[in-house]
N, C-alpha and C positions, 0 to 999 in steps of 0.2 A: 720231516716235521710237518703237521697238519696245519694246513694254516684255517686261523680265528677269523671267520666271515662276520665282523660288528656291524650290524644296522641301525641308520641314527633317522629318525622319524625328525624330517627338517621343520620341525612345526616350531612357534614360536616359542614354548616353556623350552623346547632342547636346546636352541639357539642361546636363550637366555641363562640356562646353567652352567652351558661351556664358557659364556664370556664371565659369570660369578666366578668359573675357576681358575681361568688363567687370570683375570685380575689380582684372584687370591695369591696364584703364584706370584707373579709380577712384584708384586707388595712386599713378599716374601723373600725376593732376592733383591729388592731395589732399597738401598740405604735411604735415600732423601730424592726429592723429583721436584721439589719446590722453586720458591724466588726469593730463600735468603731474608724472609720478614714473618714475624713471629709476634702476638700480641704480646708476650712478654718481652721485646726489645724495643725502648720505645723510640731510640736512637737506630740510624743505619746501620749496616754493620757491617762497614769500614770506616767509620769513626775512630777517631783517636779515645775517644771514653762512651764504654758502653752504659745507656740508663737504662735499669731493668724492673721493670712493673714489679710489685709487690702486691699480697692483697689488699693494702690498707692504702695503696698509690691513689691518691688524689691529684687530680690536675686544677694549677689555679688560673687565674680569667685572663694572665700574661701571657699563659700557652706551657709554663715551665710546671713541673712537673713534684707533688710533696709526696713523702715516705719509698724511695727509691733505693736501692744499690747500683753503684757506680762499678766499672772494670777500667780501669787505666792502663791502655797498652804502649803510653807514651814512655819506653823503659830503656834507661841508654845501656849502651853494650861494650864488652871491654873495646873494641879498636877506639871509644869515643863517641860513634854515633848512635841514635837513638832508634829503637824502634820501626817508629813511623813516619821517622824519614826517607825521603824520596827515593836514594836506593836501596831500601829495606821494604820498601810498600810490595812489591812481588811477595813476599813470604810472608809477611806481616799477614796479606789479605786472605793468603793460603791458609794462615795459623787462625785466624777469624772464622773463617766459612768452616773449617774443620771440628772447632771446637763449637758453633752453631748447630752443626749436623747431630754432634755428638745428644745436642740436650733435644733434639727435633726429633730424633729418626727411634723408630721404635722396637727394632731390632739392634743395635749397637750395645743400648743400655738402658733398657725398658725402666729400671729403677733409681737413673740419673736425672733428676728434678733441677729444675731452675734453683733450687736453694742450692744448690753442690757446686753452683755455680766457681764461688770464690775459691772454694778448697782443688778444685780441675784447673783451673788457669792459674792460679799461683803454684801448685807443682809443675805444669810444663811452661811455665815460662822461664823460670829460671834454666831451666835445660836450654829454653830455644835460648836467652841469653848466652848461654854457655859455647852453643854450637860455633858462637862469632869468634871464639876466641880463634886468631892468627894458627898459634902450634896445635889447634886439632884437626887444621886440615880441612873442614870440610867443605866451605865454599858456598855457605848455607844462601846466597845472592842469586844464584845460577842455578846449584842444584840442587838448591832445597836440603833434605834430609837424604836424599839417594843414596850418599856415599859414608850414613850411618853403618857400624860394623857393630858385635858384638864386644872387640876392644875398646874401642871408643866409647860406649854405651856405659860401659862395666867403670871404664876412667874417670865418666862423670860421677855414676853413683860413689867409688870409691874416695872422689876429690868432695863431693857433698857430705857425705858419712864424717868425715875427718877434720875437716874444713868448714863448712858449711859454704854461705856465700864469701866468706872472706878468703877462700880457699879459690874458689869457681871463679873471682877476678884475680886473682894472683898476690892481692895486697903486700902479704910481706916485703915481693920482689920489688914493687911498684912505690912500696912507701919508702925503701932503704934507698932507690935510687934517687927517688924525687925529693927525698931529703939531704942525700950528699948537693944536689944542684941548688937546695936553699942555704945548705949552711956550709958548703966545702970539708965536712966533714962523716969520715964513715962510721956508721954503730959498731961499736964493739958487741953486742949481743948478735949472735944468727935468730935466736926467738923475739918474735918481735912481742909477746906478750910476757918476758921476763926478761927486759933490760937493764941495763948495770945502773945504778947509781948515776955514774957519770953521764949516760948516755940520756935518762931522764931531764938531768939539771940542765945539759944543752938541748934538748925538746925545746922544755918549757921559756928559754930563755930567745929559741927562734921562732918559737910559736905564737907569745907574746911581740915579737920584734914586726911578724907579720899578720897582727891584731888579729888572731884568729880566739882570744878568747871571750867571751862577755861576763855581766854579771847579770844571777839570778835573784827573782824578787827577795827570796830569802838573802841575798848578800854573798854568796860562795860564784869565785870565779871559776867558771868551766870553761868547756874546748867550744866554741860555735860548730854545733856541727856541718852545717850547712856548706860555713867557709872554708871549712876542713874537707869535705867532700868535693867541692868545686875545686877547689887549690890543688888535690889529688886526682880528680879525673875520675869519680868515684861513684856509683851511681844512688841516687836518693833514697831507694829502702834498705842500703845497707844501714843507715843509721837507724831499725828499726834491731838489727841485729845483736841479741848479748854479746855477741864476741868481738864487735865492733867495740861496744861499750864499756869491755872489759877494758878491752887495750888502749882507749883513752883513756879510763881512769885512773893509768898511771903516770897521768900530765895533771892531774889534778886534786893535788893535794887538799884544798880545802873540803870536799868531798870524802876522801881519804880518811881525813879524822873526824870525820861521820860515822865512820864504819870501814875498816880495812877487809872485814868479810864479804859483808855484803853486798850489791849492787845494785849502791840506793839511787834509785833514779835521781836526772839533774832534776826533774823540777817534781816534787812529791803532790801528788792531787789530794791526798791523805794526811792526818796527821803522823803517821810513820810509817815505813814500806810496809807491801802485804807479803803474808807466810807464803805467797808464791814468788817472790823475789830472791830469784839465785844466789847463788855464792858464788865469787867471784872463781875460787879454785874449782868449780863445777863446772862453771860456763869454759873455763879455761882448758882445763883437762877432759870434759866427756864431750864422749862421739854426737853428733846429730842424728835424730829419728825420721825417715824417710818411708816410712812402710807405706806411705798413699802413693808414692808415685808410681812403682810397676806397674800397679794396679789401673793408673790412669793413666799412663802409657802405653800397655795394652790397647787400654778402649780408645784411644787416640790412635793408633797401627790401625784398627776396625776398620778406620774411615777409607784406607785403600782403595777400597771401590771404585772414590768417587778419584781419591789422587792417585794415580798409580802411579805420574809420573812426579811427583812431588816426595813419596813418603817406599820406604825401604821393602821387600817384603820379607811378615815378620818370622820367615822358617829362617830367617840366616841367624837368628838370635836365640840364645840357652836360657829363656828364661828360669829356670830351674837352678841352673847354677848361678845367677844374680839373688835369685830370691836367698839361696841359701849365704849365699855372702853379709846382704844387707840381714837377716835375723842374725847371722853369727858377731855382725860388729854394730850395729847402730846403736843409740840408746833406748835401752828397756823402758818406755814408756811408763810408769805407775799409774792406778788407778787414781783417780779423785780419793784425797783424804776423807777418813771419819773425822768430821769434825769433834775434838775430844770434849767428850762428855759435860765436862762443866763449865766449858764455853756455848757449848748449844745450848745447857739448863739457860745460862743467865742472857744469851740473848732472844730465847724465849720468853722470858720469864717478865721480859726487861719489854718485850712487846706487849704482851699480854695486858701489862698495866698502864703504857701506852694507848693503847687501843681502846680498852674497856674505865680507865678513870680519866684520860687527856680527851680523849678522839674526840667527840661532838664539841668537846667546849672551844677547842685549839679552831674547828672549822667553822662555828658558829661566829666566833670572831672574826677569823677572813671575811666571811663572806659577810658581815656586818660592817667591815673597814673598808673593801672594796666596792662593794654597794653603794658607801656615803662617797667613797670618792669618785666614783662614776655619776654619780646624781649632780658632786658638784662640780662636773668638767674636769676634773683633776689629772686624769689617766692620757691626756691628749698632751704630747710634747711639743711643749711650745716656749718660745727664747722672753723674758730672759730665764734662763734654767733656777735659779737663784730663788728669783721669784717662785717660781712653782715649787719648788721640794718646799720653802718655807712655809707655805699655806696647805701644801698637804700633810707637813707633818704636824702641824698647828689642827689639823682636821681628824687625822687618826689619833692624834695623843687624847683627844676629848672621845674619842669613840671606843678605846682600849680602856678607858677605865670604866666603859659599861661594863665591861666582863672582867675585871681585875681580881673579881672575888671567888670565880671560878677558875683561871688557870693566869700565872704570874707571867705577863709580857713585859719585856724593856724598850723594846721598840718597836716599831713598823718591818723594816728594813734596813739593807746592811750592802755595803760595797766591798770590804774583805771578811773572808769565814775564818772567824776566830774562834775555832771548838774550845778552847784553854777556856775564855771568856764567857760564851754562850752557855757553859754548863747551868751557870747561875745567874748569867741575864742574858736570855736569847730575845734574839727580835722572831717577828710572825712570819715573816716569810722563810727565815732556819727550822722554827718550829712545825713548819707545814710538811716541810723536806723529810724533817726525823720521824713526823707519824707518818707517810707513807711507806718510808722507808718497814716502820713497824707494820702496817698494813700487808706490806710484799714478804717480809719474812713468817707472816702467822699463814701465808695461803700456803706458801711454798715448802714451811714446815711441819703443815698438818695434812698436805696432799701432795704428793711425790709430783711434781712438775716440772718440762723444761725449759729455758728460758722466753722461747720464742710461744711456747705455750700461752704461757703468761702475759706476754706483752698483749696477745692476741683476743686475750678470754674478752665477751662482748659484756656488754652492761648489763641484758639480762640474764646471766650465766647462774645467779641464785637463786634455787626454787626449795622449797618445802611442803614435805610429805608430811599430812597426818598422822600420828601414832609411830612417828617415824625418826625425821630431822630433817635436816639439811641436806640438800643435797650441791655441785658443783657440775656445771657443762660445760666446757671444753673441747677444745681439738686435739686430737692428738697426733702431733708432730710425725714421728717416726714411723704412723702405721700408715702414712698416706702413700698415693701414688699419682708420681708425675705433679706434684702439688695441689692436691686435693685430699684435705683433711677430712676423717670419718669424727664424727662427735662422740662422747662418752661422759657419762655423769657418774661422779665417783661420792661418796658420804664425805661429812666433812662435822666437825665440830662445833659448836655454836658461836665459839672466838673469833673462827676466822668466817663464821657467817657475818659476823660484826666489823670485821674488818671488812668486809665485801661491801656491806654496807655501807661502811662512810668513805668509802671511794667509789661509790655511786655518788652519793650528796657531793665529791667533790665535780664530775662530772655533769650533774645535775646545775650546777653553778657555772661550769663552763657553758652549757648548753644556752643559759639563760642568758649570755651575753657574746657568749662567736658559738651562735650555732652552725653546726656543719652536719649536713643528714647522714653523710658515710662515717665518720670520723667521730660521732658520738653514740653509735653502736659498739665503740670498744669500752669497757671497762676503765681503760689508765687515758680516756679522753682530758684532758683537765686545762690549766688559764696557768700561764707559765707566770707563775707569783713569782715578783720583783724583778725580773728579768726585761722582758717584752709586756706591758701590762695589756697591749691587744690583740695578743693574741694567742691560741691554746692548739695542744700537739696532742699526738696520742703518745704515750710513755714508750721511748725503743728500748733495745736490751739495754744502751750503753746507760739510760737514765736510770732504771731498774739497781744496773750495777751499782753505780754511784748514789743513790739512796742507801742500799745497802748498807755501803762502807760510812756512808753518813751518821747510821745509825750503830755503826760496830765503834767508831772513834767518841761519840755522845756518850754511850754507857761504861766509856773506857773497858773492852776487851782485853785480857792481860797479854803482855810481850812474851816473845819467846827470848829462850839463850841468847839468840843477834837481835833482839829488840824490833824484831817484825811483829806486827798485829795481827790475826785472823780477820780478816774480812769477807767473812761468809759469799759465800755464792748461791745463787739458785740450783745449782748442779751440788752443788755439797751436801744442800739440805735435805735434797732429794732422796739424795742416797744413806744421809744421816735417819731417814726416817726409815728407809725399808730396812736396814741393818737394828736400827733401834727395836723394829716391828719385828722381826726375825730373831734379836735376842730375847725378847721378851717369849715370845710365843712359839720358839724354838721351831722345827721343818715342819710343822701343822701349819703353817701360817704362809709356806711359800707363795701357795697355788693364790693366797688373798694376797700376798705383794706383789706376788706377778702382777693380777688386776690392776690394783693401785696403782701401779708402777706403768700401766698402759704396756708391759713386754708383750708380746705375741707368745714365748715361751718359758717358763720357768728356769733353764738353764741361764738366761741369763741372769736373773737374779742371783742363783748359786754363785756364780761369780763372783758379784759384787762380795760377797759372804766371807768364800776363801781368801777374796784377796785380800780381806783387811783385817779379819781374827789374825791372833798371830796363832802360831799351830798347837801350845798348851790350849789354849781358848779353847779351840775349836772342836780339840779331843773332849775338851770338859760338857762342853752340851752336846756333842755327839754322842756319848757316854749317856749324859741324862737324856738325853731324848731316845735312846736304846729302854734305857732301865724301863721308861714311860711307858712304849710301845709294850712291852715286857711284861706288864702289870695290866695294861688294859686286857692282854690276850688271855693269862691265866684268870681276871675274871671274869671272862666271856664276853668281854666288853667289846661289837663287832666297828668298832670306832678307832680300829688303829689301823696308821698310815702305809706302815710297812708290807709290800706284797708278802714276802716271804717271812712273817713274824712268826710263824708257826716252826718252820727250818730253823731257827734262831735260838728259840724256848728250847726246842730237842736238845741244839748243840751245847746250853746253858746246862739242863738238867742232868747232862751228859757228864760234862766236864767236874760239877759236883755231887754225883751220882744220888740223886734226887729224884721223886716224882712229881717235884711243883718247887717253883721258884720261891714260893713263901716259905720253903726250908730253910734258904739261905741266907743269910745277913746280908740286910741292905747295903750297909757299906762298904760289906766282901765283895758281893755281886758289882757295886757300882766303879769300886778299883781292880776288880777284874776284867771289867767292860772295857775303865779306860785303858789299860794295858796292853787288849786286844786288838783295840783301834789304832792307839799308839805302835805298834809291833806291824799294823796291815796286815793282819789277821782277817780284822773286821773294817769295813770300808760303805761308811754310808754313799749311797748313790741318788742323785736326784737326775729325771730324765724327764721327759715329756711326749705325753701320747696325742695324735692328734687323730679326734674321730672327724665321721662325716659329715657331719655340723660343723666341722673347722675349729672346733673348743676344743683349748688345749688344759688338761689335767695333772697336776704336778703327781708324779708317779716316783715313789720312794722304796727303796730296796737297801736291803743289807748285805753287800758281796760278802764274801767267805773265801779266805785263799787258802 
């Protein structure tokens, strides 16, 4: 072999590119090299509760910290002990610094962001939960995950899929025993979610004996769960669990004859549960959906590098054969509902006149009532209480009838919500609630958004083009990296520029009395009416949420068959428009809801499409949008979407042995389309090209089989 004589000229540029490379390498194979502290942790991290910076996190002059997410790893474990106690702190710290690495290190999971945060530790915690359990064996004190197996792995997934957590602590076993040692007597039922009669009436008659139930503000006695989970050894977010909640509601009859379908929450935030409120033989009978954990179990294996002696390695495990278990048994996920049709018209419809005849007059009056009661000292709480509410409300009843002739108030403010009541005399601080409420449904329904979108959009997010309109600026959530939003201005219609509008004034009015320089950059900055009168928050999702539903319970939205409401989401409306836009303007229209939609690719939008036409639909405008293309091409019209429209027309003219499709009856033509389609003959295809601009083009074909 010859050997390669390399000469390296020691001068100082050579020096300094060989140490650029092996840096680069270094980087390359080195997961993390840090000290475990990250601007986004604003807490230690071996804390028992992690605080994690947001963009809108403010620190206030105490040192403690506004607009934050919290992680709680204080999580008890079946033997009884908790997490982060003292002989759990070895693995705990392990499971801390691992799942640190994981959001740090920029090889593991280059597109795992601080936001993915909640969804990564709540799938592996319940597992590291799980590993304490006594009969798996593992020993998880000593030696960590080492003596994880592919059996044991598969035992979890398979007890989670089934079970869920009520499965993963053992409850059944745990409940029959701990109730033979309160009442000396055994269940006749082996299912503990379909017990006999008898075994109910003694439940509830030991249950009661060891005051585990209370009473709720509405008057129906329920189980405390709390006492019930203490008394059981049980640990605190199983009460967050439907199956948990199934299987108490069979101790609680008064609930019961509320609905023996449903599983209407103990204490309703609403005035009647929402269309996402299970059925009780649903939560009972279907499997659990688990599809995020392999996936972040995986990138949890990744961090080997740094544990080797902590974590398994991951050639001993099939993942191929889990994955195909959990697609064969979990639950089928569904896509977000189309909100049906004449529930979106009327809570559209119901905003719109909201917005555009209430809006200015509803805020002009706030902000006229709390002005005069800030002028006359009124908003400072001070004893005797009696005193003050008397003189303030003596002060706003003479300030509401400036505006009485513009929009009808009954009162100031309210200490219980009473929708029944407020239809027809609301007080201002209800009526302030239901036009924001309207405000968030006009942006949300006339520009595809997502939640955290929205909370985020900034005050001067409204601008307007000449000869043009409105336009909307934005982040958009999903196309960032690492958490850093790219901006995007998308049109918008003049209604919800109005709505933009008077949630500015409302902010504008916050500004003028708690100003805050970071914090009134957002759009949903505002003075939290009737509640805290000093002080003002920027709008989170959960408030957004509950606006929402404020505003779905006000217009009375009609009940379904189990007397559930539709209470719109942001994510509903979202998809209610690009589907709405897509039927209207049938596959011409994808590549513009892609845009709108902020997708990166048009297949996903297709998605949204198929999953919710039912399949006559879908054939029906498949069909017309054939015929469409069909008629643009024979009249030369070079404005059709279909690559291969030309293949298509042959196969048409063919089939009715024609020279031009205007031989043939439009109707013949357009139920011999659908037929084709229907049969998979003919098979619209939507794909996406991506050039070197990185623009992606919705690219539409007509397979032929």
């Amino acid at each position: 072999m010859k050997k390669l004589n390399a000469r390296l000229d020691w001068n100082r540029a050579d020096v300094i590119s060989i140490q650029k490379y092996l840096a680069g390498y270094d980087s390359g194979i080195t997961i993390y090299s840090g000290d475990y502290t990250a601007d986004w942790l604003l807490s230690g991290i071996y804390e028992s509760k992690w605080i994690i910076k947001t963009a809108k996190t403010v620190k206030r002059a105490d040192g403690s910290y506004k607009y934050v997410r919290t992680l709680n790893w204080n999580r008890m474990l079946p033997d009884g002990t908790f997490l982060d106690s003292p002989q759990n702190l070895a693995f705990l710290n392990f499971f801390q610094k691992a799942i640190f690495v994981i959001v740090e290190s920029s090889s593991i999971a280059p597109h795992l962001s601080v936001g993915s945060l909640p969804g990564l530790v709540n799938n592996l915690l319940s597992f590291a939960q799980w590993c304490f359990r006594k009969d798996i064996n593992l020993n998880p004190r000593s030696e960590f995950l080492r003596n994880l197996t592919q059996e044991r792995l598969f035992c979890y997934v398979r007890e989670k899929i089934h079970g869920g957590i009520m499965e993963l602590f053992g409850v059944a076993e745990l409940f029959k025993a701990r109730f033979f040692e309160m009442s000396g007597t055994d269940l006749i039922s082996d299912d503990i979610y379909r017990l006999t009669p008898a075994d109910i009436t003694e439940a509830i008659r030991v249950f009661k004996s060891k005051g585990f139930y209370r009473i709720t503000k509405f008057g129906d006695s329920v189980i405390d769960r709390m006492k019930f989970v203490e008394a059981f050894g049980l640990p605190e977010q199983i009460t967050h669990s439907d199956k948990f909640g199934a299987f108490l509601r069979q101790f609680e009859p008064d609930l019961l004859r509320k609905s023996r379908d449903v599983l209407v929450p103990v204490t309703l935030e609403y005035e009647f549960p929402g269309h996402t409120t299970p059925l009780i033989s649903d939560v009972i009978g279907n499997p659990e959906n688990i599809k995020q954990f392999l996936g972040y179990f995986k990138i949890f294996l990744s961090t080997r590098k740094l544990f080797h002696r902590e974590l398994p390695d991951s050639e001993r495990f099939r993942f191929g054969d889990i994955h195909t278990y959990i697609q064969n048994n979990q639950l089928q996920i569904k896509h977000t509902p189309w909100i049906p049709l004449p529930t979106c018209l009327q809570i559209i419809n119901s905003s719109v006149d909201w917005v555009l005849n209430k809006g200015d007059s509803i805020i002009n009056a706030m902000v006229d009532a709390f002005d005069t009661l800030h002028k006359e000292d009124l908003l400072v709480i001070e004893k005797p209480f009696t005193h003050l509410y008397q003189k303030r409300n003596s002060v706003v009843e003479k300030v509401l009838k400036r505006h009485q002739n513009q929009i009808e108030i009954a009162s100031f403010d309210y200490n219980v919500r009473d929708v029944n009541l407020f239809r027809s005399k609301a007080p201002l601080t209800y009526l302030i609630d239901i036009l924001r409420g309207a405000c968030l449904i006009l942006i949300a329904s006339m520009k595809p958004i997502r939640l955290n979108e929205l909370s985020s959009l900034k005050y001067d997010c409204l601008y307007f083009k000449d000869n043009d309109g409105f336009w909307l600026m934005q982040d958009i959530e999903k196309a960032g990296i690492r958490g850093i939003l790219p901006e995007d201005a998308k049109p918008i219609p003049r209604v919800t520029a109005k709505a933009i509008t008077l949630l500015q004034k409302i902010n504008e009015h916050a500004r003028k009395h708690v100003p805050s320089n970071k914090e009134e950059k957002y759009l949903l900055y505002g003075i939290n009416y009737g509640y805290d009168w000093k002080s003002a928050s920027v709008a989170d999702q959960e408030f957004i949420r509950s606006r929402l539903s404020y505003f779905c319970d006000h217009i009375e939205v009609p009940l379904d068959e189990y007397g559930r409401r539709w209470y719109v989401n942001t994510h509903e409306l979202r998809k209610s428009f690009l589907l709405n836009f897509f039927w209207t303007f049938k596959f011409s229209s994808l590549d513009s809801a892609r845009w709108m939609a902020g997708h990166s690719d048009p297949d996903h939008v297709f998605e949204y499409i198929q999953d919710n036409f039912e399949g006559e639909e879908m054939v029906e405008v498949e069909s017309e949008y054939a015929y469409q293309q069909l008629r643009l091409f024979k009249e030369g019209n070079n404005l059709s979407d279909v690559n291969n429209i030309e293949e298509i027309y042959d196969e048409v003219c063919n089939e009715f042995k024609v020279n031009s499709i205007s031989e043939v009856n439009e109707d013949e033509l357009k139920q011999w389309l659908e037929m084709q389609i229907e049969s998979g003959h003919f098979e619209v295809t939507v794909f996406g090209i991506e050039n070197v601009d990185e623009n992606v083009k919705a690219q539409i074909a007509i397979k032929i089989s």
